[in-house]
Backbone as CSV, one residue per row, in Angstrom:
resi,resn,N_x,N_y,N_z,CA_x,CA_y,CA_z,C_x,C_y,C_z
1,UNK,7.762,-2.592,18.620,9.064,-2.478,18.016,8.910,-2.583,16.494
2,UNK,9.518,-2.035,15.711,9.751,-1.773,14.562,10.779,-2.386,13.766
3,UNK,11.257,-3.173,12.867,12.307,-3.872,12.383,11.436,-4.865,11.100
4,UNK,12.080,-3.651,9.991,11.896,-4.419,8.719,12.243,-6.044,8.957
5,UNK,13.101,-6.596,8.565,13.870,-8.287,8.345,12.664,-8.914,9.620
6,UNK,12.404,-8.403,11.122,11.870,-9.002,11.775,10.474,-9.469,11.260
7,UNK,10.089,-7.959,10.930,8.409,-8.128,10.038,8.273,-8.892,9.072
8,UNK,9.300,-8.687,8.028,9.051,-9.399,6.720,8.843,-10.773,7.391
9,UNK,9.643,-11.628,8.458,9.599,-12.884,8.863,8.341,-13.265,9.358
10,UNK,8.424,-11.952,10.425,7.206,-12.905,11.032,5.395,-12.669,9.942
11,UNK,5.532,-12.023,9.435,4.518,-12.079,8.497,4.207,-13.452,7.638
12,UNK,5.449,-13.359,7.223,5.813,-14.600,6.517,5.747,-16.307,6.910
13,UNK,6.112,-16.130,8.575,5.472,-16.982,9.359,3.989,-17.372,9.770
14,UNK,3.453,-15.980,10.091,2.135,-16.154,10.692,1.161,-16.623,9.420
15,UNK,1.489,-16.167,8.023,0.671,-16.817,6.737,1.005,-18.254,6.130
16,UNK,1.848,-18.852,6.665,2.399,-20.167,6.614,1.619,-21.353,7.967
17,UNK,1.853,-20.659,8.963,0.923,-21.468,10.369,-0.235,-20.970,9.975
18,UNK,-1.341,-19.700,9.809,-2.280,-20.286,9.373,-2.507,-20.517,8.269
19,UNK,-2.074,-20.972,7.573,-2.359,-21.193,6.063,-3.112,-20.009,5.290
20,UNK,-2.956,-18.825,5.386,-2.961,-17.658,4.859,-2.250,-17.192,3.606
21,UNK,-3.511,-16.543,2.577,-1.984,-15.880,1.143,-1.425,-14.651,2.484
22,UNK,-0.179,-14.505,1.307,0.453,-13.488,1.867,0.344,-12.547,0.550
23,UNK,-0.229,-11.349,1.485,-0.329,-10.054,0.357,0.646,-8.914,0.648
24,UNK,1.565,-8.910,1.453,2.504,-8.335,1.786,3.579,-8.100,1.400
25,UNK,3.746,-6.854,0.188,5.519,-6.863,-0.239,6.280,-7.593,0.168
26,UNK,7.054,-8.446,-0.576,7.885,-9.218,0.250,9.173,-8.501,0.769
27,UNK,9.506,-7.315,0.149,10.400,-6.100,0.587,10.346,-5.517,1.978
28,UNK,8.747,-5.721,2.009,8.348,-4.636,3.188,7.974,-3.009,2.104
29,UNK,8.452,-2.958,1.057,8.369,-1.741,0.406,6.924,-1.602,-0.457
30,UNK,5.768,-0.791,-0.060,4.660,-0.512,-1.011,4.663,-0.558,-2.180
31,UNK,3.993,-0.788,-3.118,4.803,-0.666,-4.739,3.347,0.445,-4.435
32,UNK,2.434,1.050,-3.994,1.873,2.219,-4.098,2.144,3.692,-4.202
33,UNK,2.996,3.164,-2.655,3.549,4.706,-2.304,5.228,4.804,-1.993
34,UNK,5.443,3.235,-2.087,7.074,3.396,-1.800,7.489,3.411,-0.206
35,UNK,6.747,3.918,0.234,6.943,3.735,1.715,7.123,1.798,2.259
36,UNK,8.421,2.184,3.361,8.516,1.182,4.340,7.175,0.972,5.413
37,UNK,6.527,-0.254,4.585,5.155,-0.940,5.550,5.430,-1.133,7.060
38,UNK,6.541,-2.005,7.432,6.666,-1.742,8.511,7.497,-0.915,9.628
39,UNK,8.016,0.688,8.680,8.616,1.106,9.454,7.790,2.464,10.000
40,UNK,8.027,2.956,10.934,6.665,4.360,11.554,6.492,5.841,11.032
41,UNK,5.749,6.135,10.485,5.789,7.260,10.004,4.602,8.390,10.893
42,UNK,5.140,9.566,11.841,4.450,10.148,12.066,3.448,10.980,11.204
43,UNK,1.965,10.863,11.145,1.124,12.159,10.411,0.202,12.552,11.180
44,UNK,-0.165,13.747,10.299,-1.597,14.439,11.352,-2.641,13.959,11.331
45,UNK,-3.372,13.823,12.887,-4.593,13.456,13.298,-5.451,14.608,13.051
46,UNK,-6.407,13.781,13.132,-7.667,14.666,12.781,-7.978,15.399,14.050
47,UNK,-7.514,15.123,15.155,-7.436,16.078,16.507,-6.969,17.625,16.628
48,UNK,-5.485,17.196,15.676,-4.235,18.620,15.660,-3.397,18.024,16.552
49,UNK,-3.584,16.470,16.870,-2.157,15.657,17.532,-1.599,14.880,16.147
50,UNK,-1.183,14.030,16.431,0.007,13.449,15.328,-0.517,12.006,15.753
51,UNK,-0.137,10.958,14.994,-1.037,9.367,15.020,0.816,8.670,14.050
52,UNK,1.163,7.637,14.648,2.105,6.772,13.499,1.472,5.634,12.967
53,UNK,1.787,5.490,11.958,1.200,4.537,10.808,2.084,3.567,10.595
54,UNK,2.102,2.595,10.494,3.713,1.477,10.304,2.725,-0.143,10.934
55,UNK,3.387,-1.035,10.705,3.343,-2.256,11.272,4.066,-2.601,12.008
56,UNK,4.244,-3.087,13.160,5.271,-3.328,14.068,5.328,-5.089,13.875
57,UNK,6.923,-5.344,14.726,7.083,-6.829,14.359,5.850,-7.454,15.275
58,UNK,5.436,-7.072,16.059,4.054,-8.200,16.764,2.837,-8.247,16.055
59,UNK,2.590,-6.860,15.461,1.191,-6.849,14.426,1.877,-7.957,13.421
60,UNK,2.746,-7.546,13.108,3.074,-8.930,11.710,3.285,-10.136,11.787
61,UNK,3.115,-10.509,13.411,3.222,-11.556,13.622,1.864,-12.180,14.317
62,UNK,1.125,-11.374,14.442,-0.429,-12.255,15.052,-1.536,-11.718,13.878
63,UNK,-1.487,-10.841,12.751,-2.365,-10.883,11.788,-2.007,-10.510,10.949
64,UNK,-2.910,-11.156,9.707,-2.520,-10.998,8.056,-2.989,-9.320,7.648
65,UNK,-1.648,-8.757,7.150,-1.484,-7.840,6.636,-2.281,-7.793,4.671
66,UNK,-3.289,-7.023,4.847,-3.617,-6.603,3.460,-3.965,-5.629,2.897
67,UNK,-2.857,-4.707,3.343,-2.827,-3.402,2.902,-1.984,-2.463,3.559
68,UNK,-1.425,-0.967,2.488,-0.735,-0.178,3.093,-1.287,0.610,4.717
69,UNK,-0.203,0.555,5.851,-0.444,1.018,6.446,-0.744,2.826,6.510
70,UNK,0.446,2.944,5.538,0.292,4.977,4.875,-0.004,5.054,4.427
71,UNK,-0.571,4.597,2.983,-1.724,4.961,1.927,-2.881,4.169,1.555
72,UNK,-2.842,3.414,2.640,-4.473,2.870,2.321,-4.436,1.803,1.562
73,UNK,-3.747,1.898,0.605,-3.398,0.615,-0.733,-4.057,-1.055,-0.075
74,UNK,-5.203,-1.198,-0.842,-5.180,-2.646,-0.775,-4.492,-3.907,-1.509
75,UNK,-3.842,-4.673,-1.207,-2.849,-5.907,-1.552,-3.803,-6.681,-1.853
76,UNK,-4.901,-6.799,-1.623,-5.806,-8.213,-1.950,-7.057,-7.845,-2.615
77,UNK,-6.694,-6.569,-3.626,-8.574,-6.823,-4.315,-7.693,-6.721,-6.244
């Protein structure tokens, strides 16, 4: 599932229980590419199928996010 406010939280949670920085827009918004981190964006696979890129609220809630999911952008160097 997908839900900005949910992600921003639980991100925000899971770097607090483990005592983790948080490198994660606190928007949810890339300052790279502008794109919504955790919302899904279909693109093309290297197959000629299609792959979505996004964070969902459970990824943001069992690991530390450090970096754009659509452009690659690293948050932590």
């Amino acid at each position: 599932m997908y839900d900005n406010p949910k992600s921003i939280e639980a991100q925000k949670k899971y770097c607090e229980d483990n005592k983790a920085p948080h490198f994660a827009p606190q928007t949810g918004r890339c300052w790279s590419c502008n794109q919504n981190i955790y919302a899904p964006i279909e693109k093309p696979a290297w197959n000629g199928g299609t792959r979505t890129s996004g964070i969902s609220v459970e990824k943001a809630g069992s690991e530390l996010i450090t970096g754009c999911p659509h452009c690659n952008r690293s948050y932590c160097d």
